[in-house]
BAFI-3210 file (N, C-alpha, C; in Angstrom, 3 decimals, decimal comma, padded with zeros to 6 digits):
// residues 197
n [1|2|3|4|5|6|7|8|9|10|11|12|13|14|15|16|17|18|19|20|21|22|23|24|25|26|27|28|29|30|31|32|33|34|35|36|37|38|39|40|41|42|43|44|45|46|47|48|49|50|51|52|53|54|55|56|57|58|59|60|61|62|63|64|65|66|67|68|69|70|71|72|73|74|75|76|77|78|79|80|81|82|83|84|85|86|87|88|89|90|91|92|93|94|95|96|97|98|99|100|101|102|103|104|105|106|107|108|109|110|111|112|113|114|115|116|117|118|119|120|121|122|123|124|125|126|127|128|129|130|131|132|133|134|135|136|137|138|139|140|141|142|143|144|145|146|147|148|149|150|151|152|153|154|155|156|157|158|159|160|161|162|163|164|165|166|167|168|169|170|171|172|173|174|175|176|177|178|179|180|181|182|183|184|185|186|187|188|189|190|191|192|193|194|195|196|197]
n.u [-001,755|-000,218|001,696|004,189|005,206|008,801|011,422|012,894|010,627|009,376|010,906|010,562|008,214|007,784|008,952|008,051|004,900|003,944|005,560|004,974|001,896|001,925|003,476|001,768|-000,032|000,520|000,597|-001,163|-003,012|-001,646|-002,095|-001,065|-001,346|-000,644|001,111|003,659|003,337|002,317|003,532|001,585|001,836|000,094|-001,059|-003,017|-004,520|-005,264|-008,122|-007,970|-005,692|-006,370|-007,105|-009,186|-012,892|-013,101|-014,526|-015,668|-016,786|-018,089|-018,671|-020,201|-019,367|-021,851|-023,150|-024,152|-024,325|-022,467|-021,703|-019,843|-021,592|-023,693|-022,839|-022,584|-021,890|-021,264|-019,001|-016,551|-014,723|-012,633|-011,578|-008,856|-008,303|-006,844|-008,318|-006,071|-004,078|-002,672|-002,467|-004,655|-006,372|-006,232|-007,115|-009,899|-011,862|-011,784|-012,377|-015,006|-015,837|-015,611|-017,748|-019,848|-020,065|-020,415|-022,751|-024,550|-024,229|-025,561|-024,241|-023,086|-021,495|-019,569|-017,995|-016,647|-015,148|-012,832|-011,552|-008,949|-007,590|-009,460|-012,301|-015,589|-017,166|-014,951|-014,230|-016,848|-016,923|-015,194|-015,871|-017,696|-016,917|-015,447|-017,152|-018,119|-019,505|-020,072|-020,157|-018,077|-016,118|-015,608|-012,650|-010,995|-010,985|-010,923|-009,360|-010,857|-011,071|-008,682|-007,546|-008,653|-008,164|-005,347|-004,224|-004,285|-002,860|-002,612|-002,770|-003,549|-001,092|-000,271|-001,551|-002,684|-004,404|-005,885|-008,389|-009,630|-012,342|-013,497|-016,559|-017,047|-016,168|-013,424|-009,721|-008,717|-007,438|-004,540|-004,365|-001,408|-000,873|-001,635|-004,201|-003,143|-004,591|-007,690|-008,815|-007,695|-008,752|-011,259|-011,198|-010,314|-012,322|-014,545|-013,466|-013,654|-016,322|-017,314|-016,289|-016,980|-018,771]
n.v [008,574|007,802|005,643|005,401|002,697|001,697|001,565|-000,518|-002,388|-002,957|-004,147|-006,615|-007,575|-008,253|-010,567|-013,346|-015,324|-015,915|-014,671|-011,911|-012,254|-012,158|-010,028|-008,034|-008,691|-007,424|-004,657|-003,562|-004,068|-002,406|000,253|001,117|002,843|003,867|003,208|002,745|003,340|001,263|-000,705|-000,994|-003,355|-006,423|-009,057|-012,339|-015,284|-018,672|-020,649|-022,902|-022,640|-020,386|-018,843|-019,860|-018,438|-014,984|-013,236|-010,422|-007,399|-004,400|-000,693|001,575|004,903|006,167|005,388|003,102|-000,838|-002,707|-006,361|-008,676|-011,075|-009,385|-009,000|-011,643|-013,962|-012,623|-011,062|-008,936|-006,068|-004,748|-001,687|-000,848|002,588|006,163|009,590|011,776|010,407|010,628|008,627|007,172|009,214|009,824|007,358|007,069|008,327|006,591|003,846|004,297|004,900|001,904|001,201|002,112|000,681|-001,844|-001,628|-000,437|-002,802|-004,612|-006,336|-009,297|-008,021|-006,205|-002,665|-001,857|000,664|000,604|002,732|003,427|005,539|007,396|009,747|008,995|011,610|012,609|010,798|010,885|013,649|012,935|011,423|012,529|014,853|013,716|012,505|009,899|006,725|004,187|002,205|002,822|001,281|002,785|001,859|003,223|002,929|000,673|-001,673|-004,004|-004,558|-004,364|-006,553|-008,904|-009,789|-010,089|-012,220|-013,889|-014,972|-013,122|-010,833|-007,037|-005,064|-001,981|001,092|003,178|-000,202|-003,305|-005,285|-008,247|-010,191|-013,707|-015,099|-016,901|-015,548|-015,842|-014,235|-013,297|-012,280|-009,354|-005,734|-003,823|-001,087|002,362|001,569|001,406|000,615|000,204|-001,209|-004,353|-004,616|-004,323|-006,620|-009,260|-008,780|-009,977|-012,271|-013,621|-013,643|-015,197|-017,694|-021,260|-022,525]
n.w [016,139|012,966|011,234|008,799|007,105|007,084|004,697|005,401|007,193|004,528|003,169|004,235|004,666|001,793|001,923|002,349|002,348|004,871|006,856|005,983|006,349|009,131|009,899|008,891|009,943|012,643|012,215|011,288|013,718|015,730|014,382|012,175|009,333|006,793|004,387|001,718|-001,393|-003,971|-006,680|-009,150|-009,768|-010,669|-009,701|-010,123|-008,983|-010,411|-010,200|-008,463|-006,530|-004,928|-002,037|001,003|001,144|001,857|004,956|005,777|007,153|008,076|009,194|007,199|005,207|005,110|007,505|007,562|008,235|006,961|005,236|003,614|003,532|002,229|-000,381|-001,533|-003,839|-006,147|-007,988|-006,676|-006,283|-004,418|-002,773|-001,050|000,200|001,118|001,573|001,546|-000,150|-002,819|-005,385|-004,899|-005,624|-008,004|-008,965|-008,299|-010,384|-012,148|-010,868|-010,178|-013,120|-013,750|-011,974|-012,958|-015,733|-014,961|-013,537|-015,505|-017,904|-016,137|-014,875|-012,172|-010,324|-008,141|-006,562|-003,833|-000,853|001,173|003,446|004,993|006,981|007,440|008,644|008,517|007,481|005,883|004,335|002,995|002,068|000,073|-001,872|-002,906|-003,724|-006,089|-007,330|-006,733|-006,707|-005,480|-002,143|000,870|003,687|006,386|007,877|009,677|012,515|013,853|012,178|011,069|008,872|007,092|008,334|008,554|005,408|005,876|006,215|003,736|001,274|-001,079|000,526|001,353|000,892|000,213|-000,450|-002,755|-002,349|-004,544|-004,054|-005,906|-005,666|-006,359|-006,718|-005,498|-002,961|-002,344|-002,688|-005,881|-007,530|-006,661|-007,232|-006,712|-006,016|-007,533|-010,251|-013,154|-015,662|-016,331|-018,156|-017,374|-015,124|-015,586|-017,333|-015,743|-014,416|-015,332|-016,916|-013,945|-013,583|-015,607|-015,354|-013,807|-011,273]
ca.u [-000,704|-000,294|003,256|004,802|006,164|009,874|011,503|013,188|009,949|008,109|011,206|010,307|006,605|007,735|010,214|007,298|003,545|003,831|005,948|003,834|001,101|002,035|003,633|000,629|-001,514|000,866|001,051|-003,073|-003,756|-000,882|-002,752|-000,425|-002,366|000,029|001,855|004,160|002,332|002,755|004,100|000,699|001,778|-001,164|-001,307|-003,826|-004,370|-005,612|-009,145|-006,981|-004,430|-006,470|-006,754|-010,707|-013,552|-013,059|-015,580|-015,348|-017,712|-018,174|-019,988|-019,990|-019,288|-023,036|-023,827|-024,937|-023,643|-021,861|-021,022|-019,993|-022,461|-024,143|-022,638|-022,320|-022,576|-020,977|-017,816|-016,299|-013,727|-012,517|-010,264|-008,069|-007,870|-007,589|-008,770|-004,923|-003,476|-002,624|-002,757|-006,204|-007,098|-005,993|-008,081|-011,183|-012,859|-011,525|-012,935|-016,397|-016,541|-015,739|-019,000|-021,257|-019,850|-020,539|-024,163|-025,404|-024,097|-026,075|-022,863|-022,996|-019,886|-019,553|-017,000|-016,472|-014,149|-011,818|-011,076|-008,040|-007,089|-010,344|-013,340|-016,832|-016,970|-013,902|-014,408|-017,817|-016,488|-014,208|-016,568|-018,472|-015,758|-014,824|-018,397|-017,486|-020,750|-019,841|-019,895|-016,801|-016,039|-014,760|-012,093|-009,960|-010,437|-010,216|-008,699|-011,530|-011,069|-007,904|-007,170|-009,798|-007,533|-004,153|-003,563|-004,539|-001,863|-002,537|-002,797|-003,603|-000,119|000,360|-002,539|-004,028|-004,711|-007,347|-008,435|-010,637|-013,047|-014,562|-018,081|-017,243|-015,815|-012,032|-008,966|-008,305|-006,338|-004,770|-003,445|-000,373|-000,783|-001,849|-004,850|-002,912|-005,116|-008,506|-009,451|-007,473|-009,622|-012,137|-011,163|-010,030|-014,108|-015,409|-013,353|-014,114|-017,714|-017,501|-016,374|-018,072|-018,761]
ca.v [008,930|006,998|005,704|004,905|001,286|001,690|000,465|-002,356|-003,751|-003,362|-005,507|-007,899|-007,953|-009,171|-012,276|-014,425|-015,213|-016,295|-013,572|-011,312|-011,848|-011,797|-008,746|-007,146|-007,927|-006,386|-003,349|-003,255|-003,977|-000,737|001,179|001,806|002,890|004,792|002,893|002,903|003,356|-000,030|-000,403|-001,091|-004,626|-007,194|-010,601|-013,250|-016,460|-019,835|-020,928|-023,941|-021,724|-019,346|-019,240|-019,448|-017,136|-013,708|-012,818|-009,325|-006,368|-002,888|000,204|002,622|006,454|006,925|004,890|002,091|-001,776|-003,975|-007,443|-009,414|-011,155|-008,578|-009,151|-013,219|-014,742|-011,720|-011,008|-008,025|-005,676|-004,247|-000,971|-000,211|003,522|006,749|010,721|012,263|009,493|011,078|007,238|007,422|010,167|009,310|006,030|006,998|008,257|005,185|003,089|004,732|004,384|000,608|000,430|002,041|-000,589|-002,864|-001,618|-000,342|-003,969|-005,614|-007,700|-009,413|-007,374|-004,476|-002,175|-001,377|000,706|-000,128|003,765|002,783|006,010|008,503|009,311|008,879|012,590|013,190|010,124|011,497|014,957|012,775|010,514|013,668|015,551|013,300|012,071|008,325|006,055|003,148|002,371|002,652|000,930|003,336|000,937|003,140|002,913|-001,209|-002,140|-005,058|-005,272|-005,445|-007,710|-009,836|-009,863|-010,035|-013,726|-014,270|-015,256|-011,840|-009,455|-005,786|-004,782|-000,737|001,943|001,886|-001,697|-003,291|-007,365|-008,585|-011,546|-014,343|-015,368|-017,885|-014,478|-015,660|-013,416|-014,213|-010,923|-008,161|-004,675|-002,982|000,449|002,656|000,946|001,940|000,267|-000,125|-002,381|-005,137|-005,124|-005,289|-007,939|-009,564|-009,152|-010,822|-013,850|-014,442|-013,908|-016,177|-019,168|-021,901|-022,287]
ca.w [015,207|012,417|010,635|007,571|006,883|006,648|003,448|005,753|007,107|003,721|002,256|005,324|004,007|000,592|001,779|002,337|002,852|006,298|007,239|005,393|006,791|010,538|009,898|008,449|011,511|013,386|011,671|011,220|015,090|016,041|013,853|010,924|008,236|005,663|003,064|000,796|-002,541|-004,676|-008,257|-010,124|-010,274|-011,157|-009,603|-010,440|-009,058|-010,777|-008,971|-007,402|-005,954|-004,011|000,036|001,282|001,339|003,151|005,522|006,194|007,808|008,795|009,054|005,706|005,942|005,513|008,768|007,096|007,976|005,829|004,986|002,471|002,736|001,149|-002,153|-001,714|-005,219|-006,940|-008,135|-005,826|-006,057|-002,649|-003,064|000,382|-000,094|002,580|001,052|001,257|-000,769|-004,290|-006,091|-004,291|-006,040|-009,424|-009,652|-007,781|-011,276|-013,013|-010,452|-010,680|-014,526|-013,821|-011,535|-013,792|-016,581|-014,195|-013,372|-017,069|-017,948|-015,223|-014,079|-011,342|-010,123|-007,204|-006,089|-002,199|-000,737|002,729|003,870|005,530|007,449|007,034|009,504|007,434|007,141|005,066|003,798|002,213|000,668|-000,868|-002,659|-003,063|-004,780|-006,896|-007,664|-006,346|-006,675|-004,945|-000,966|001,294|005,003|007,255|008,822|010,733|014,043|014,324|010,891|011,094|007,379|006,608|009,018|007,445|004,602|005,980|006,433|002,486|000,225|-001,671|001,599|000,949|000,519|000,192|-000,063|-002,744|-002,842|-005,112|-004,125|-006,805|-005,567|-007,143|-006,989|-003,745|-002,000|-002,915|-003,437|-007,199|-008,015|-006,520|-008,177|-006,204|-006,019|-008,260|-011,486|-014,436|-016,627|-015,738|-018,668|-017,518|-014,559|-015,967|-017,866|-014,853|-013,618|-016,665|-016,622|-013,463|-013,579|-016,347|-014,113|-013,261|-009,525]
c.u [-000,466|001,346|003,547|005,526|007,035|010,429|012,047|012,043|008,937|009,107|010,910|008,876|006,639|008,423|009,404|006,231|003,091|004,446|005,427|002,784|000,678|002,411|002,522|-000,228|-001,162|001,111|-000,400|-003,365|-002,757|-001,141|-002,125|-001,183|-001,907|001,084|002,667|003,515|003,115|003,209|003,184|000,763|000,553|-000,804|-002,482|-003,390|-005,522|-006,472|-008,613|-006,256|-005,213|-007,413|-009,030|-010,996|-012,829|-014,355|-014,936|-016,830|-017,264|-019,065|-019,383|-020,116|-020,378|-023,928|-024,114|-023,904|-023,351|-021,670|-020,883|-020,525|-023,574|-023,778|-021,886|-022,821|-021,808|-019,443|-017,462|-014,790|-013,206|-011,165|-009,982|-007,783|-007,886|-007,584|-007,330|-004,001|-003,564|-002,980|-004,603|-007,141|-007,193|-007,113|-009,066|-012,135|-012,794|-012,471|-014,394|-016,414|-016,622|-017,076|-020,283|-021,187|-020,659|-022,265|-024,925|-025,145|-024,999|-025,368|-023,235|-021,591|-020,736|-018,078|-017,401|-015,216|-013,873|-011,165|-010,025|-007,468|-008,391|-011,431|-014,065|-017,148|-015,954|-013,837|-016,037|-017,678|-015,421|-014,568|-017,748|-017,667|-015,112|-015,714|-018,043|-018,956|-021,121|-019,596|-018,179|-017,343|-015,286|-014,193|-011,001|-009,990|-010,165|-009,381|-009,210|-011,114|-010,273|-007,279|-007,799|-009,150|-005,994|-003,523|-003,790|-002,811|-001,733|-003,533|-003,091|-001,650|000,935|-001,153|-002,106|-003,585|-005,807|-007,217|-009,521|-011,064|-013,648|-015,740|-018,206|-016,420|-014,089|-011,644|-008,795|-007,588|-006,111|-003,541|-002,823|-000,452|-001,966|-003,297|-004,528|-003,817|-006,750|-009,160|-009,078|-008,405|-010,617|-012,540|-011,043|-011,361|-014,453|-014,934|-013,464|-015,820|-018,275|-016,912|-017,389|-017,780|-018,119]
c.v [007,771|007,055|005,100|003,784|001,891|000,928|-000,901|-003,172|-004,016|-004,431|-006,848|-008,442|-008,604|-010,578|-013,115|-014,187|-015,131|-015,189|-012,262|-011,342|-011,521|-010,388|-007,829|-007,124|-006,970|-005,107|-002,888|-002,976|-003,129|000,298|002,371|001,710|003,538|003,834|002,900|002,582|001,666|000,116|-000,499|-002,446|-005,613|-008,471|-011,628|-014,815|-017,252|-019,797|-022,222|-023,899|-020,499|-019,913|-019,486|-018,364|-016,207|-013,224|-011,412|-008,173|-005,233|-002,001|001,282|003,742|006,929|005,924|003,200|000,409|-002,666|-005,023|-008,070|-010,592|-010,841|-008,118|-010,985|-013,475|-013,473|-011,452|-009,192|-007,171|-004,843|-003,614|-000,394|001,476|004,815|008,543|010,959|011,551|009,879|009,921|006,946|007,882|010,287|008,117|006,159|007,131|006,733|003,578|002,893|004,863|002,518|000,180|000,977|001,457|-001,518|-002,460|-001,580|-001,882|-005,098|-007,081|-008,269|-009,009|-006,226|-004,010|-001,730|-000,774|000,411|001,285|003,113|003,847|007,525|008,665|009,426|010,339|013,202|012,074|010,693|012,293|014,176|012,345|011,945|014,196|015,037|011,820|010,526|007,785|004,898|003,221|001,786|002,354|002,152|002,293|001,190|002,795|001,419|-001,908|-003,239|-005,809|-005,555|-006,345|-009,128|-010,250|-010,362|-011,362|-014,381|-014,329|-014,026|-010,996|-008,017|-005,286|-003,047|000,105|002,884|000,260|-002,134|-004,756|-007,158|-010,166|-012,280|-014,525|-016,052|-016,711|-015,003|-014,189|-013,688|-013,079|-009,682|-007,249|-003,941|-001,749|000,861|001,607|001,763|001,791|-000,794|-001,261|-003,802|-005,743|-005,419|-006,620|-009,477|-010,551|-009,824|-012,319|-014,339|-014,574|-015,256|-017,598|-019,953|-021,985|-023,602]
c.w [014,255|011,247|009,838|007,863|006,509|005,605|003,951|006,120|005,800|002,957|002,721|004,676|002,689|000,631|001,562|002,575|004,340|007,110|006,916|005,793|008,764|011,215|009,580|009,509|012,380|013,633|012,011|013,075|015,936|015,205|012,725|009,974|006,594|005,216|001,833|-000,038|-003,440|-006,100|-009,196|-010,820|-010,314|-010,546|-009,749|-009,800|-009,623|-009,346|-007,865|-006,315|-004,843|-002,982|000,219|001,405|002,493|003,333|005,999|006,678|008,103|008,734|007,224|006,378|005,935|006,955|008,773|007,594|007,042|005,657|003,936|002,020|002,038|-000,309|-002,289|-003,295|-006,174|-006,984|-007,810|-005,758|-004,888|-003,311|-001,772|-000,472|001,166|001,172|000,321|000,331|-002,616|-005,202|-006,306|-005,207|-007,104|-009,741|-009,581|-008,774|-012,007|-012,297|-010,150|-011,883|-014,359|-012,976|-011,878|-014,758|-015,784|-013,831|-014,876|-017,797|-017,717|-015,206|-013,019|-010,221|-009,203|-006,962|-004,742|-002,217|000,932|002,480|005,031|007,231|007,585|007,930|008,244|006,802|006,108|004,122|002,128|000,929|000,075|-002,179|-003,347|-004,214|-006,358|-007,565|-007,989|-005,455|-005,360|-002,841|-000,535|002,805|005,491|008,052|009,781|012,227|014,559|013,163|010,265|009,631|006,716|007,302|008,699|006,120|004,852|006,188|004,913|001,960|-000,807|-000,914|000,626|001,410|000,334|000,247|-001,592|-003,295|-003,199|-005,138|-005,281|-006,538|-006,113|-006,454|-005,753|-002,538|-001,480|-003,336|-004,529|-007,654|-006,951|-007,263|-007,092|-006,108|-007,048|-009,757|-012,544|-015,687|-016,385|-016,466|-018,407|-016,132|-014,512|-017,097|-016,826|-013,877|-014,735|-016,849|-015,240|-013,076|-014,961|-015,863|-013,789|-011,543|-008,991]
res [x|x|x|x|x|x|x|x|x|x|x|x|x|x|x|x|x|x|x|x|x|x|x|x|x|x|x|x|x|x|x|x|x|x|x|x|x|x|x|x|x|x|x|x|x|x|x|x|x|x|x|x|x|x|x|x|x|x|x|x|x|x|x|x|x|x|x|x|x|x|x|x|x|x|x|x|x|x|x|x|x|x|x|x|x|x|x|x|x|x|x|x|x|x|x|x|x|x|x|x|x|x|x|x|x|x|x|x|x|x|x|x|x|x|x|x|x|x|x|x|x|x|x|x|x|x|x|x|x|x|x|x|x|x|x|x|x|x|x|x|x|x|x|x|x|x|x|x|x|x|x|x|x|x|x|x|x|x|x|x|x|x|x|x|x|x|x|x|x|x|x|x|x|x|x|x|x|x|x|x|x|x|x|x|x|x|x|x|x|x|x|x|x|x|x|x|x]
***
């Protein structure tokens, strides 16, 4: 069974980092997976300012294993999303035009997604349906991935959540909810693929 953050502990999740992110494991490893949707707010951090690499893994809904370091050296956007999630469902084309930019380009840029709440099956017809290019983790049943995330200084935060990594597999942005405006992410990918290392 899976349960909605209450608005008191999601105001608990914003007081602080440290509290923020202890709370988030604890939520991830009891197997809350449903979220209050986020505001579409944008954060960015300065390459100074952000936490070390994230190592993360899993399997994909077509069987397949994952890691990141299978896109080491590349600048990575990781979208927490689950099927039923209306926000979800709104961005998913937006986020498949940004990774055929990103391929017809030949960026060094990917998109992944972090199914948060979905088996690989429903996960599929979703990406199916809504002709979605890009691979997704099935991470419900251990939460491997966002727990992998959840001690960062910009945690996954609501559903959908979109990290955007630099090139050393840094958080350097994430978007709150909803991608109102997909060009700023990919503006977002361009300066930091334009970074030096």
């Amino acid at each position: 069974m899976r349960l909605a953050v209450p608005a008191v502990a999601l105001a608990a999740l914003l007081a602080g980092c440290t509290e923020q992110a202890s709370h988030l494991t604890e939520v991830y490893e009891q197997g809350a997976g449903d979220y209050v949707s986020g505001d579409g707010r944008i954060i960015t951090l300065a390459a100074d300012k952000r936490d070390p690499a994230v190592e993360f893994a899993g399997t994909l809904d077509t069987g397949e294993a994952f890691s990141s370091a299978d896109v080491a050296g590349r600048v990575v956007v990781v979208n927490f999303w689950y099927a039923a999630c209306p926000p979800c469902r709104e961005e998913a084309p937006e986020l498949e035009k940004l990774r055929a930019q990103f391929e017809a380009n030949g960026a060094e840029a990917s998109i992944v997604g972090v199914n948060v709440s979905d088996t690989a099956d429903v996960a599929l017809g979703f990406e199916k349906d809504h002709g979605v290019g890009y691979p997704s983790i099935v991470d419900a049943a251990d939460n491997a991935v966002q727990l992998a995330f959840a001690d960062n200084r910009l945690p996954q935060n609501s559903v959908p959540t979109t990290l955007i990594l630099d090139r050393q597999g840094r958080v350097a942005a994430r978007v709150s909810g909803l991608i109102t405006s997909p060009s700023v992410v990919s503006d977002i990918v361009d300066t930091l693929l334009a970074e030096k290392a």
